[in-house]
C-alpha positions, 0 to 999 in steps of 0.5 A: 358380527356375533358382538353385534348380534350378542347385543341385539338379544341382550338388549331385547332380553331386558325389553321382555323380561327385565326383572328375570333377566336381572336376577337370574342371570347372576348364577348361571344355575339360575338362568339354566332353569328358567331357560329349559322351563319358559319358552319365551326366555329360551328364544330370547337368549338364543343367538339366531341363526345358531350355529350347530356344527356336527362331521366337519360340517356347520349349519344355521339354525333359524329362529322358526326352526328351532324347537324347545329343549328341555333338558333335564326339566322333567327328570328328578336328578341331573349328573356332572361329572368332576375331576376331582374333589376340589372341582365339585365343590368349585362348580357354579361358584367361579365366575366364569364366561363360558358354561358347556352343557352336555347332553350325553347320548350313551346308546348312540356314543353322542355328545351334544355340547350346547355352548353358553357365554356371558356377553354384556352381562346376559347368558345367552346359547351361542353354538351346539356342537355335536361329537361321539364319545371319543372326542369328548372332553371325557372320552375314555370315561365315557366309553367306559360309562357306556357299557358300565350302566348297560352290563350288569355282568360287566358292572360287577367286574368294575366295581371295587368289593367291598367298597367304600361307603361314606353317608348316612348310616344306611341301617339306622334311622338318624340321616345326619350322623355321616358313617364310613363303612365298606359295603358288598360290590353287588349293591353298589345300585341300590344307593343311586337315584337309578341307574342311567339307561341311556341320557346323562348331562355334564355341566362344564363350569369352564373347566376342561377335563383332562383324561385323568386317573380320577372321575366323580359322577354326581347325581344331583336332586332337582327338587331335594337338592341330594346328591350320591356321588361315585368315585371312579379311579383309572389303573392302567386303562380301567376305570374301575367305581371306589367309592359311593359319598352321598 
């Protein structure tokens, strides 16, 4: 059964890495990085044969087949996607049993969900589901960030101008006195990280996101820890960006 397997691994965890385990597995932030970054606790927390469910259908993966996933490791930023305000500043605090990873292919409209759950106090990758865009948990924003980031002629009809500014000043030199000011539409970009080509993430702290009126897509710094959000807002049925908060 999938408790009794849940146990086998939790228990060979603590064989292999018991001051890792110990630690890391307290924040699920904390277990995510050393999961992505150390093959050895990757195939400790995995439970084989894992369940991948793509079209209706549902494969095992076995253990000597599976090939090490690196998420974001080598980027310098990774996104979330928040419903609002209040669900940004929650995320990572709650306690919760279950995590939803969303690796977001926007040229080929797909969705790998890496499932985690929490049993017996360890964090372990339980199934991967793989859906398009529009059976994702934020489809019509999705589609929508599809051609977003790929239209450059399309962009700038969805980009409120002038547009709110909040952060830094931008034409000063003192980074802690926050200013609200509104900005030109065309240089929205010129604010972000880099404008994503193709792969974005999602992180779900066990909130299901509803089709709301209301996106905040977050650019976060691995290693610097800054973040540049974007406020999107839906009138009718387009999403349209209102706001840049960094």
């Amino acid at each position: 059964s999938q408790t009794a397997d849940t146990t086998s691994v939790a228990e060979d965890t603590v064989a292999v890495e018991p001051q890792t385990a110990k630690a890391a597995d307290k924040l699920f932030a904390d277990f995510f990085f050393d999961f992505m970054s150390k093959k050895r606790v990757q195939m400790n927390r995995i439970l084989f044969p894992l369940a991948v469910a793509e079209n209706g259908q549902t494969r095992m993966v076995q253990r000597g087949a599976w090939k090490m996933e690196h998420f974001y490791q080598n980027q310098d930023y990774y996104t979330q996607i928040f419903d609002s305000d209040k669900q940004r500043d929650e995320a990572g605090k709650r306690d919760v049993d279950t995590v939803v990873v969303e690796k977001i292919h926007l040229k080929n409209g797909l969705v790998e969900q890496y499932v985690f759950c929490h049993p017996q106090g360890f964090w372990v990758l339980a199934s991967i589901n793989k859906v398009g865009l529009g059976e994702s948990n934020n489809a019509s924003f999705l589609t929508f960030l599809q051609k977003f980031f790929a239209d450059k002629k399309f962009q700038l009809t969805r980009v409120a101008n002038p547009l709110s500014y909040e952060g830094p000043d931008p034409d000063g030199d003192d980074e802690e006195t926050i200013v609200k000011r509104k900005i030109p539409a065309h240089t929205w970009s010129e604010y972000l990280p880099e404008i994503p080509r193709d792969q974005i993430y999602n992180i779900r702290y066990g909130q299901n996101s509803a089709e709301g009126k209301e996106k905040i897509f977050l650019f976060k710094g691995i290693s610097n820890g800054l973040e540049t959000g974007l406020k999107f807002r839906k009138t009718g049925s387009e999403w349209k960006l209102t706001k840049i908060n960094l």
